[in-house]
C-alpha positions as CSV (number, residue, x, y, z in Angstrom):
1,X,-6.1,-2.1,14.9
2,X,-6.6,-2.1,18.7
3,X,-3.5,1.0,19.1
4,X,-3.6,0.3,23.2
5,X,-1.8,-3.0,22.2
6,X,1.1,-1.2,20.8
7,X,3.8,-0.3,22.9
8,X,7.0,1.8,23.1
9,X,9.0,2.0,19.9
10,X,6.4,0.0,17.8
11,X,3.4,2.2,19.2
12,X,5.6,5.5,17.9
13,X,5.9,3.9,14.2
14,X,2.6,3.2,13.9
15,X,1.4,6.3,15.0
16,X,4.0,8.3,12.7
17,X,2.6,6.3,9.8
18,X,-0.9,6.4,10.3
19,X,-0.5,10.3,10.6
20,X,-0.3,9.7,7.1
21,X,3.9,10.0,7.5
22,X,7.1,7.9,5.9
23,X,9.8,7.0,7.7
24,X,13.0,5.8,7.1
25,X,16.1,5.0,9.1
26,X,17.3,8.3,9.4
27,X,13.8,9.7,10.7
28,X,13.6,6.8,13.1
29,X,17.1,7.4,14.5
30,X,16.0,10.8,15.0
31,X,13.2,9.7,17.0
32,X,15.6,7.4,19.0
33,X,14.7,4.0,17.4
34,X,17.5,2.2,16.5
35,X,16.2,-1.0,14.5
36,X,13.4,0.3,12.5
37,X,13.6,-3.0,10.6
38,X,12.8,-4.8,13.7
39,X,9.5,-2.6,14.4
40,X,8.2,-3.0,10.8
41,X,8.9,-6.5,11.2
42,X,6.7,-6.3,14.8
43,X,4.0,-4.6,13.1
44,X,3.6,-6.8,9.7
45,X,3.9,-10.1,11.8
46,X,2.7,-9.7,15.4
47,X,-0.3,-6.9,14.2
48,X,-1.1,-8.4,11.1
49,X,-1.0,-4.1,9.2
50,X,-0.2,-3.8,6.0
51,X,3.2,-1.7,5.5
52,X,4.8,-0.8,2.2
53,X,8.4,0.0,1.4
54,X,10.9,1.4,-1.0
55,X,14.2,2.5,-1.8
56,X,15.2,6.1,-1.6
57,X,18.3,7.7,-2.2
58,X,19.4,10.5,0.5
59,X,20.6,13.6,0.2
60,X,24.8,11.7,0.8
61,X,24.3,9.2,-2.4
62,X,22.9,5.9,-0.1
63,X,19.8,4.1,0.0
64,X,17.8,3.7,2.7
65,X,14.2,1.7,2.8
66,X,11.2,4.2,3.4
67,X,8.0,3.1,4.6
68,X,4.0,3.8,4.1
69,X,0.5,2.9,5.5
70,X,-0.1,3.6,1.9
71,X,1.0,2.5,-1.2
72,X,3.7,4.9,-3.1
């Protein structure tokens, strides 16, 4: 992938993930991106990369979906 035609909040996932990171929702709030699910969806669609996702339970009891460059 051609990273100078990522942008803002979609540039920062993908280079989080590709640093060999997860990130959830939590994380992503942290790193003041609001609708994660939107940027995945920006990434699998408009960039054509390969993303993979799970549930994991946090710390509280809830669920949250965690994604990879690689598979879990």
């Amino acid at each position: 992938i051609n990273i100078e035609k990522l942008s803002g909040q979609n540039k920062a996932v993908f280079v989080h993930l590709s640093e060999g990171k997860t990130i959830n929702t939590v994380e992503a709030q942290n790193m003041y991106i609001t609708a994660l699910n939107s940027r995945i969806s920006d990434l699998r669609n408009k960039f054509k990369i390969t993303i993979y996702d799970r549930f994991v339970k946090l710390p509280g009891g809830s669920s949250v979906k965690e994604y990879s460059l690689t598979q879990f």
